[in-house]
NUDOTOR-552401 format. One record per residue: residue number from 1; residue in one letter; x, y, z of N, C-alpha, C in turn. Coordinates in pm, 1 decimal. Atoms other than C-alpha are relative to their C-alpha. Layout:
ATOM  num  residu       nxx       nyy       nzz      caxx      cayy      cazz       cxx       cyy       czz
ATOM  NUM       a         X         Y         Z         X         Y         Z         X         Y         Z
...
***
This chain:
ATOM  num  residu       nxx       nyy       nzz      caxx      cayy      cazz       cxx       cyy       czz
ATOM    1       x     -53.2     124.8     -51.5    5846.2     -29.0   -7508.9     149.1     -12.3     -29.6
ATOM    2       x     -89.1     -94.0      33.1    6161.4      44.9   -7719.9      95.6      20.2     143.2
ATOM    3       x     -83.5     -86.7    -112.4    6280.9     280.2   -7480.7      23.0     -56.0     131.5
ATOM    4       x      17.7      84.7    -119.1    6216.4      89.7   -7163.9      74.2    -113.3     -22.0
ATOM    5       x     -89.2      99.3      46.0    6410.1    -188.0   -7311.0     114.1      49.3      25.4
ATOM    6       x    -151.3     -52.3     -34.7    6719.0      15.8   -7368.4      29.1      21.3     136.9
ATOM    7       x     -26.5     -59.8    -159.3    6704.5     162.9   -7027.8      24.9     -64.4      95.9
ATOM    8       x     -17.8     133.6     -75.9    6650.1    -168.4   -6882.8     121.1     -49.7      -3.0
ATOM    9       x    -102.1     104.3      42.2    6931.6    -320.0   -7089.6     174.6     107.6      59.7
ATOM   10       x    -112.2     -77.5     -67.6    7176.7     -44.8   -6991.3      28.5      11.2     108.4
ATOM   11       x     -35.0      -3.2    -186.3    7131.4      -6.5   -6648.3      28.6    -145.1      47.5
ATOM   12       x     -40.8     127.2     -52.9    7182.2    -371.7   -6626.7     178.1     -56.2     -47.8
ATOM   13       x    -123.5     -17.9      73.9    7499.5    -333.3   -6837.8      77.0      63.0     130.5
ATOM   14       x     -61.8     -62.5    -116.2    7637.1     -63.0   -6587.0     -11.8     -37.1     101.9
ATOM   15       x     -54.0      26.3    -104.3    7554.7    -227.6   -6280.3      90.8    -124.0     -42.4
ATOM   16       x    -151.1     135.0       1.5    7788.8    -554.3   -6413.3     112.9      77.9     -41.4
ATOM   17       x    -171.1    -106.7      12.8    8070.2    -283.0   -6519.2     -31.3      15.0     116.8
ATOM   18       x     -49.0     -51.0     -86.8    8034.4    -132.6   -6200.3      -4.0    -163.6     166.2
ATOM   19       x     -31.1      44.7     -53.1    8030.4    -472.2   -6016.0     153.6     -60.5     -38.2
ATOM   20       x    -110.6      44.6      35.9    8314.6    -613.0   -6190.8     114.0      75.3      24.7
ATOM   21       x     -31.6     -78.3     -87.1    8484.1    -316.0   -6141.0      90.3      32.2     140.0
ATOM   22       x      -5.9       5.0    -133.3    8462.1    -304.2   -5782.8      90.7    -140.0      17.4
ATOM   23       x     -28.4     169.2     -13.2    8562.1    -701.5   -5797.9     156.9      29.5     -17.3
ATOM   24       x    -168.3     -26.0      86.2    8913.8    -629.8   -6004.0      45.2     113.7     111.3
ATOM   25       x     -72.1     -80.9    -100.1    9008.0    -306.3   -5798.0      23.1     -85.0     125.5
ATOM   26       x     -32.4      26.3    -126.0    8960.5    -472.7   -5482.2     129.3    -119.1      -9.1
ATOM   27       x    -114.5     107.8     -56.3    9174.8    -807.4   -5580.0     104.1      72.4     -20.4
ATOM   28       x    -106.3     -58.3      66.5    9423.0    -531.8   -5737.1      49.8      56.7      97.6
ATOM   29       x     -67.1     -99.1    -163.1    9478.6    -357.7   -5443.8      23.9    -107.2     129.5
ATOM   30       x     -93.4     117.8     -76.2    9513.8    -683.0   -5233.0     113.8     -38.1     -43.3
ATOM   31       x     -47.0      73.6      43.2    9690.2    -850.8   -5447.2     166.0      89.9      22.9
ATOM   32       x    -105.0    -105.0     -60.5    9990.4    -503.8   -5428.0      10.1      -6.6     148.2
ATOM   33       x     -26.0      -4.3    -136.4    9927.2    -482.8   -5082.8      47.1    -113.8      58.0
ATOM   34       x     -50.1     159.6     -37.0   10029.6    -851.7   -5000.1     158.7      41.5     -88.3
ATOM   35       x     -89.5     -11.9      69.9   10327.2    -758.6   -5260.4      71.1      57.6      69.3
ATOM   36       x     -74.9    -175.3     -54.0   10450.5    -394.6   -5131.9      44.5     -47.4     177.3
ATOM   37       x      -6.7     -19.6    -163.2   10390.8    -453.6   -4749.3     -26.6    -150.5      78.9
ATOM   38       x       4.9     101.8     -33.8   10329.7    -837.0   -4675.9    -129.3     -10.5      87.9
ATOM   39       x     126.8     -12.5     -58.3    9998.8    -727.4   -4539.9    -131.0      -7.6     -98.8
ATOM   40       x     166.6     -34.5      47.3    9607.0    -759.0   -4693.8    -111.8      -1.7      77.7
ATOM   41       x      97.6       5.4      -7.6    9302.6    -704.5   -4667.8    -102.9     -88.4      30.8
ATOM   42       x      45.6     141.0     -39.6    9163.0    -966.6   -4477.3    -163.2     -32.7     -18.9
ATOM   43       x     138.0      32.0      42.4    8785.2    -924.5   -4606.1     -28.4      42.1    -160.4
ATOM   44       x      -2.4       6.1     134.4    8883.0    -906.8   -4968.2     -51.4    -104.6     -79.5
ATOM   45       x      12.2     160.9      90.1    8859.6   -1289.8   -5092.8    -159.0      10.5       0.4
ATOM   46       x     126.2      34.5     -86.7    8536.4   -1284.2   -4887.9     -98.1      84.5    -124.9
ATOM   47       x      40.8     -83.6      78.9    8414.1    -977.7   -5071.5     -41.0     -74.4    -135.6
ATOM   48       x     -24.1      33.8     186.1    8533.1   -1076.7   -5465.2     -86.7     -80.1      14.6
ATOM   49       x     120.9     153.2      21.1    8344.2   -1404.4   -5409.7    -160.1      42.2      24.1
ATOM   50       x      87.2     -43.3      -8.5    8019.8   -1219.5   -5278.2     -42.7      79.5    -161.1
ATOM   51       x      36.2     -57.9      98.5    8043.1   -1001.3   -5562.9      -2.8     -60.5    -156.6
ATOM   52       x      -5.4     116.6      99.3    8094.8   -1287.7   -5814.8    -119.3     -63.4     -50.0
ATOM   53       x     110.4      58.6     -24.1    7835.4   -1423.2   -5726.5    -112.3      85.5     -34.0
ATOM   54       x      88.8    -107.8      38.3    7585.9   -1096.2   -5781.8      -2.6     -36.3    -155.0
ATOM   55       x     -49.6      33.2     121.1    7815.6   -1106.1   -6082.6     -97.5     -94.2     -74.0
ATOM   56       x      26.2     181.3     119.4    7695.2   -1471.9   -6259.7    -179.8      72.8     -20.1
ATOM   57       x     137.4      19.3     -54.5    7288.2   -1392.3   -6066.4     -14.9     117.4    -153.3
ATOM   58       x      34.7    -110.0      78.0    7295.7   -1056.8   -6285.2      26.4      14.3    -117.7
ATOM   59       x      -4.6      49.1     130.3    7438.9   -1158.2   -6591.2     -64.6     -51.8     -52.7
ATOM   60       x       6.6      96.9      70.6    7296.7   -1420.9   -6694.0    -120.2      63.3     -50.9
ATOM   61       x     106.7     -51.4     100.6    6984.0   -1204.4   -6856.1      84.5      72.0    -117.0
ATOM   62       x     -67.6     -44.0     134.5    7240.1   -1023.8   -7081.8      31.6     -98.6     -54.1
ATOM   63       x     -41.8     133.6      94.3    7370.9   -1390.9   -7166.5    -119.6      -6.5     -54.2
ATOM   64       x     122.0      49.9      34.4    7032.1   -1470.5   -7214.9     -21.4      91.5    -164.7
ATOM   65       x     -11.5    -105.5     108.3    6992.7   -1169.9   -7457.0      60.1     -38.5    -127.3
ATOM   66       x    -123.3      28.6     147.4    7278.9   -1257.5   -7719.5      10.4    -145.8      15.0
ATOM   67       x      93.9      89.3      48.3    7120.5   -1582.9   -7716.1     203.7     -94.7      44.5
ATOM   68       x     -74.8      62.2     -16.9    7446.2   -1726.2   -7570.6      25.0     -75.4     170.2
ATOM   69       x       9.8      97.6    -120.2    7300.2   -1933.3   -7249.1      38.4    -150.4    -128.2
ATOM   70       x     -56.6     144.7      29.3    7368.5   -2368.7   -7330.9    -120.2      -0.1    -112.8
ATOM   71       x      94.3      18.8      62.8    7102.2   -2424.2   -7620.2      41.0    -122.6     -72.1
ATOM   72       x      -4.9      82.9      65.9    7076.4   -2748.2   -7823.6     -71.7      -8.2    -150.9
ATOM   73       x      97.4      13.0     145.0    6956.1   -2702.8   -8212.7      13.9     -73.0     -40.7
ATOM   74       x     -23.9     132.4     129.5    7022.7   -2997.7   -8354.6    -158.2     -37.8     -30.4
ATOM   75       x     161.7      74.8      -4.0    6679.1   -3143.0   -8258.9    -124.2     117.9    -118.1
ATOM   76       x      85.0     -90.4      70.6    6484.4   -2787.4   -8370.5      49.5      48.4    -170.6
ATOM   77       x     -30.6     -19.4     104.6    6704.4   -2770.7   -8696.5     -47.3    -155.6    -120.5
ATOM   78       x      78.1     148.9      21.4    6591.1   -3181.0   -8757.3    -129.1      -4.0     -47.4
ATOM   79       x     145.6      25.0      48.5    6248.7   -3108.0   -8790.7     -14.1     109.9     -80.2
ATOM   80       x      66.6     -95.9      80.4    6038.8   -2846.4   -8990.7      -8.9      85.8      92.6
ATOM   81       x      16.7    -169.3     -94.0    6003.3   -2463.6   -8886.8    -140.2       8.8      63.6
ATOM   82       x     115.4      58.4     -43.2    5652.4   -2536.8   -8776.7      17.1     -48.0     141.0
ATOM   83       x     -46.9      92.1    -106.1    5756.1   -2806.7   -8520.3     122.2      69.5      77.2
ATOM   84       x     -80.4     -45.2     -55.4    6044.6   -2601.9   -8419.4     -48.2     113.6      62.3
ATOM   85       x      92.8     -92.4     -76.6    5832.3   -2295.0   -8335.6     -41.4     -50.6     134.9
ATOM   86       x      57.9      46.1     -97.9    5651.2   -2526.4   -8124.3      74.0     -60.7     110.0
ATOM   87       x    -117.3      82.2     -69.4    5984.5   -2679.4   -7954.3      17.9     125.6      86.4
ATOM   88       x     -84.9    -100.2     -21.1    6114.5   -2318.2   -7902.9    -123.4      41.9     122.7
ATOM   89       x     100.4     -81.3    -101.4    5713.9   -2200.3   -7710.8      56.1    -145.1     114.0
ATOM   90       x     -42.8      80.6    -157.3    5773.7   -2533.6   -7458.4     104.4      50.6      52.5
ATOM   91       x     -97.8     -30.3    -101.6    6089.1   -2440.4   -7404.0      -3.1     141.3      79.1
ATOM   92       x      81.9    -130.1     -62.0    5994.4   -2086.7   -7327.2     -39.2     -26.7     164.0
ATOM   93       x     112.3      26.6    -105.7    5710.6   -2213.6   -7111.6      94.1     -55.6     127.0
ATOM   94       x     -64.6      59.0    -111.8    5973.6   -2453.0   -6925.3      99.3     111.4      74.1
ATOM   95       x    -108.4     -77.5     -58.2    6240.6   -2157.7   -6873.2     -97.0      87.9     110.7
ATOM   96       x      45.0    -100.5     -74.5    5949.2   -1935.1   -6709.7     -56.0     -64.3     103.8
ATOM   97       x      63.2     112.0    -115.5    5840.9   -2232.8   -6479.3     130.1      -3.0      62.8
ATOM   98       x    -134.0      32.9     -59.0    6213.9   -2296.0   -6410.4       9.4     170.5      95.6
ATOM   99       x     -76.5    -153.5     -28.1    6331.9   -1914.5   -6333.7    -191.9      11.8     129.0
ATOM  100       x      64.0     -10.1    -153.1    5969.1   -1899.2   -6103.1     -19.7     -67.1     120.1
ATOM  101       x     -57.9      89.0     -75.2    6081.2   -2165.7   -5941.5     101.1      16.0      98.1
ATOM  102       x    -131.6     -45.0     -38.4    6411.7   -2018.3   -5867.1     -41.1     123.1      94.8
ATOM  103       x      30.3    -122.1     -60.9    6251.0   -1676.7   -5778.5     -73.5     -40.6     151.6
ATOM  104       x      49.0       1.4    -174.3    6051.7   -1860.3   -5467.9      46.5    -114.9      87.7
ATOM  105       x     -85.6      73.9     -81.4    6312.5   -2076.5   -5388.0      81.4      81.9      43.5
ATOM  106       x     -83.5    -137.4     -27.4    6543.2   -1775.3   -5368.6     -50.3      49.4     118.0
ATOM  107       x      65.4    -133.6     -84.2    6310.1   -1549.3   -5157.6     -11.7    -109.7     137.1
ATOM  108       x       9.3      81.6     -99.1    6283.1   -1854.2   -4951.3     143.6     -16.4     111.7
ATOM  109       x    -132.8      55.9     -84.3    6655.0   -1954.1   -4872.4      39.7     137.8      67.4
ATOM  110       x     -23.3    -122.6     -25.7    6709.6   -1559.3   -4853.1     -59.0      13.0     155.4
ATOM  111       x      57.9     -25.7    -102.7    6455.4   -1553.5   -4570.0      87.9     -99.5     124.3
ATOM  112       x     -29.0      95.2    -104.6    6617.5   -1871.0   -4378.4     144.8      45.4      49.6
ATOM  113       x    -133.8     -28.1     -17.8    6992.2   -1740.6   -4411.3       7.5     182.1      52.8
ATOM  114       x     -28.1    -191.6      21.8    6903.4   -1345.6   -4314.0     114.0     -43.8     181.2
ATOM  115       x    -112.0     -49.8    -115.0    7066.7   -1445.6   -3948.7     120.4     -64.1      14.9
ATOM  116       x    -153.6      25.7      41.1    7360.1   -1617.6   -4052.1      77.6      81.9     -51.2
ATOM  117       x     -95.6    -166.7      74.6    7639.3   -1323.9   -4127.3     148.7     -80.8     -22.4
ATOM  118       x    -119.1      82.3      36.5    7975.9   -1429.1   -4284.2      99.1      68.2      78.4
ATOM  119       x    -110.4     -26.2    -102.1    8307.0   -1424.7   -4111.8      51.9      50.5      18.2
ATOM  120       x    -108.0    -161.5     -29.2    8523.6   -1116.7   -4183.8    -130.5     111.8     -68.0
ATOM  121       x     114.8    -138.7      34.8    8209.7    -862.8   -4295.4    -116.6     -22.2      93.4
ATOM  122       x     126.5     -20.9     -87.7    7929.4    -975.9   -4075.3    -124.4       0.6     -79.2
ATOM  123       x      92.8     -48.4      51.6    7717.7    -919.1   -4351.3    -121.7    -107.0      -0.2
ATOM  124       x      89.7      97.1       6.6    7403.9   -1134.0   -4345.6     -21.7     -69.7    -102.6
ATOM  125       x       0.5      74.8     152.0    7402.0   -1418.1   -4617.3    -106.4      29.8     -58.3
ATOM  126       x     148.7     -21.8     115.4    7062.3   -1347.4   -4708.1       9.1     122.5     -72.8
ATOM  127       x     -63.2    -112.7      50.1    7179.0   -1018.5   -4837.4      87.8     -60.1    -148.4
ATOM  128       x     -70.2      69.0     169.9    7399.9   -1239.2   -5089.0     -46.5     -73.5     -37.4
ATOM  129       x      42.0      80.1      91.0    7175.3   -1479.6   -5196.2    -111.9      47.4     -56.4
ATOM  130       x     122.5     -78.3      76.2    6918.1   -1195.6   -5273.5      68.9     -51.0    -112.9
ATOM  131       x     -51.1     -30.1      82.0    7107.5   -1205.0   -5581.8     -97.1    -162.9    -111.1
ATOM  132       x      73.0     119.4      82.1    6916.6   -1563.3   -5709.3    -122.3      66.9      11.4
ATOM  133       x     143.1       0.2       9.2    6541.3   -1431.9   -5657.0      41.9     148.1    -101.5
ATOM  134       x     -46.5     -60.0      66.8    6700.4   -1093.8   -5836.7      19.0     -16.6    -127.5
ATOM  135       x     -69.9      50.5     184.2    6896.9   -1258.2   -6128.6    -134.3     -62.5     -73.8
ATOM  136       x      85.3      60.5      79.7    6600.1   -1511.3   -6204.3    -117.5     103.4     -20.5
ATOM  137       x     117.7     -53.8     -43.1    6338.5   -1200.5   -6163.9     106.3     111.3    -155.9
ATOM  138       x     -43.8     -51.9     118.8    6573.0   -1015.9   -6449.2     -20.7     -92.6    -110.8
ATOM  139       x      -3.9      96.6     132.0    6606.2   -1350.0   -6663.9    -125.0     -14.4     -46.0
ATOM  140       x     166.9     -14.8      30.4    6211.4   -1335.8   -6651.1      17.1      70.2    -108.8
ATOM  141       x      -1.6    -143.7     105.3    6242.7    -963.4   -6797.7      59.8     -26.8    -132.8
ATOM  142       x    -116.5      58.8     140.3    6511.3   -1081.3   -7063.0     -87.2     -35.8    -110.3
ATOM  143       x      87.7      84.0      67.3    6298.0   -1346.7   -7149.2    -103.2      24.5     -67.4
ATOM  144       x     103.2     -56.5      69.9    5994.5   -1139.8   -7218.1      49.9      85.0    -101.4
ATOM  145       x     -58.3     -68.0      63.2    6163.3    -898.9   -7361.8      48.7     -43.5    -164.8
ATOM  146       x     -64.8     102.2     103.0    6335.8   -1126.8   -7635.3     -61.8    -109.0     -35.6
ATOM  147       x      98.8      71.3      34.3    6037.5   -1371.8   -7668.6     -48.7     -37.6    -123.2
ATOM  148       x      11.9     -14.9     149.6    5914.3   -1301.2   -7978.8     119.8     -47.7     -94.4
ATOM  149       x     -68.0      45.0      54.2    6236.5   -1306.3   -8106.6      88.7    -137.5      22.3
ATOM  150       x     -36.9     152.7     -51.2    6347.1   -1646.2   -7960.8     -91.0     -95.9    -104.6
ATOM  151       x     146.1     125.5      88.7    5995.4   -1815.9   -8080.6      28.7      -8.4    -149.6
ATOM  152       x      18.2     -15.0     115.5    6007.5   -1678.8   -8404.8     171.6     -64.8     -91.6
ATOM  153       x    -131.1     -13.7      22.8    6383.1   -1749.0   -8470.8     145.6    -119.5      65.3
ATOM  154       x    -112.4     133.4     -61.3    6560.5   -1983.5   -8214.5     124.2     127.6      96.9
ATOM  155       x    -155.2     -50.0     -52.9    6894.1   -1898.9   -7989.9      68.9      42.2     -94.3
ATOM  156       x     -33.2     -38.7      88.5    7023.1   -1823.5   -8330.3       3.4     201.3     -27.7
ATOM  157       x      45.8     -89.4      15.2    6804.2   -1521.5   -8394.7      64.0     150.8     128.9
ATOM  158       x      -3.2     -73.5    -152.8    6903.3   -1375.2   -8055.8     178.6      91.1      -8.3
ATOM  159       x    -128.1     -18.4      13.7    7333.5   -1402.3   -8162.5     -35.4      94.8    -113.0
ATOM  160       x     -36.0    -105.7      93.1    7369.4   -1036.6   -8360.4     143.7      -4.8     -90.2
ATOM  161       x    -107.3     -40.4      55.5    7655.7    -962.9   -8567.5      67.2      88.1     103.8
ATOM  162       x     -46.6     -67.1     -87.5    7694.8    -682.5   -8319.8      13.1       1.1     124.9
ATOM  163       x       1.0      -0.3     -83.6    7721.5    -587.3   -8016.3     -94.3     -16.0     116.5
ATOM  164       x      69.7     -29.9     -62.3    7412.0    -501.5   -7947.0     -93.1    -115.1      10.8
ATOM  165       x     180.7     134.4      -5.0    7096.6    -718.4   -7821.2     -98.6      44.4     -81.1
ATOM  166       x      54.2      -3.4     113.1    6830.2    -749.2   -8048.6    -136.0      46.3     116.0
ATOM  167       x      87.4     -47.8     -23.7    6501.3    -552.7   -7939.3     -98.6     -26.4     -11.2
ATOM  168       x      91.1     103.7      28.1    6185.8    -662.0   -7914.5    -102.4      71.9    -142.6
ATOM  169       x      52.0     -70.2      81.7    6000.8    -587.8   -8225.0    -150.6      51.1       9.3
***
């Protein structure tokens, strides 16, 4: 399980380097080309913002990871570790109701927007809003993944010293 974790957590690592990436070169090379020659790339903006957007959908399970999504402890540090356990499984329960929520609202809007295409690429929006039934279908994975250590521990447990995300034990 272990291993499948890492593999998971890396390849999700490398595709946000290699979207970000892509994001920065492209405004970098507009941004010169508007400089040098008074000319750009007139499906650049269009682009960055598509890929921004992947960006946030695909992140937000590594945020999730290093336990640095919005969390509120005051309340679960207020009571006893007991009662806070039990704060930490609702909230759980509510994030995996929320995020399957998202996943068939996603697959939904995805389906309604496939023949709408944007204005300098053509590309079909539903193509870019895959990226919500996607992201929330990773934040699932995250979530399981890091479960244990959430319940047992809090958003706390989740922030390492290092770099790395904490594994499921």
């Amino acid at each position: 399980m272990q291993k499948f974790e890492r593999i998971f957590v890396d390849l999700n690592r490398w595709l946000l380097i290699a979207i970000l990436s892509a994001m920065a070169i492209l405004v970098f090379l507009n941004v010169c080309l508007r400089f040098l020659t008074n000319q750009s790339i007139t499906w650049s903006d269009e682009v960055a913002r598509h890929l921004m957007i992947w960006l946030t959908f695909i992140g937000a399970g590594i945020t999730l990871r290093h336990g640095s999504l919005t969390a509120i402890d005051n309340v679960q540090i207020a009571v006893g570790d007991r009662k806070a356990r039990i704060l930490r499984i609702i909230s759980a329960i509510i994030m995996f109701a929320f995020f399957a929520v998202m996943i068939w609202a996603g697959k939904t809007y995805v389906g309604r927007t496939m023949l709408q295409t944007t204005p300098s690429t053509q590309i079909p929006f539903g193509y870019i809003y895959l990226a919500i039934p996607i992201g929330f279908t990773l934040l699932t994975i995250h979530l399981l993944l890091v479960l244990r250590t959430y319940v047992i521990g809090g958003m706390s447990a989740l922030q390492g010293e290092d770099d790395l995300p904490p594994v499921a034990a």
